[in-house]
N, C-alpha and C positions, 0 to 999 in steps of 0.2 A: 386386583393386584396390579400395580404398577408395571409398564413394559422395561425390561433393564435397558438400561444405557447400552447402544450401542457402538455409537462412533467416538469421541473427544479428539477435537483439530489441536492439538499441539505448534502451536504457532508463538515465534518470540518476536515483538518489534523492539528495536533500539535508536532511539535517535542519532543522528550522527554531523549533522549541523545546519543550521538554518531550518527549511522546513523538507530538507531530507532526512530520510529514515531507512532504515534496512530490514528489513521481514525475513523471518528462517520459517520458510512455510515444510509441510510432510513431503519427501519425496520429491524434492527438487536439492537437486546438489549444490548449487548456491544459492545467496541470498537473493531477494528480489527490493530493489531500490523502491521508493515510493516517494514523488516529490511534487512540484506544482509546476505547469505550463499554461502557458497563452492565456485564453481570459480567468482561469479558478487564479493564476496570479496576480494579475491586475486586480482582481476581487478579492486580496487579502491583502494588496500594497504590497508584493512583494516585486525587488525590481530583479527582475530574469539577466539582467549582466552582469547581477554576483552571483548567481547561482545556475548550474546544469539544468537542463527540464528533464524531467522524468513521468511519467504517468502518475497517477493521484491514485486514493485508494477509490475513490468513487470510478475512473475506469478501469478498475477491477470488477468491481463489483456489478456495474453494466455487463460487463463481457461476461462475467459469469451469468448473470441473468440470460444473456444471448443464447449461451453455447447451449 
């Protein structure tokens, strides 16, 4: 017999323009940005002086691997 589901991450992304995005992740009281800086920019053509830098979901997902 199958182990029951334990966890399910409850997470919403919403685009919000360009190649920023906004995350409602569990247990954090606001949302968390996700957008592109320095070379993952340059490696999509995007030009950084129309848009804010933000972190990418890829250094999330590093830092999680780290912690």
């Amino acid at each position: 017999m199958a182990e029951p589901v334990v966890y399910r991450s409850r997470v919403r992304v919403e685009p919000v323009e360009g190649p920023l995005r906004r995350a409602y992740l569990p247990a954090e009281q606001e949302p968390v940005l996700f957008g592109l800086h320095s070379e993952v920019a340059e490696h999509y053509g995007v030009d950084m002086k129309a848009h804010e830098p933000h972190a990418t979901t890829l250094d999330y997902l590093v830092a999680a691997a780290a912690g």
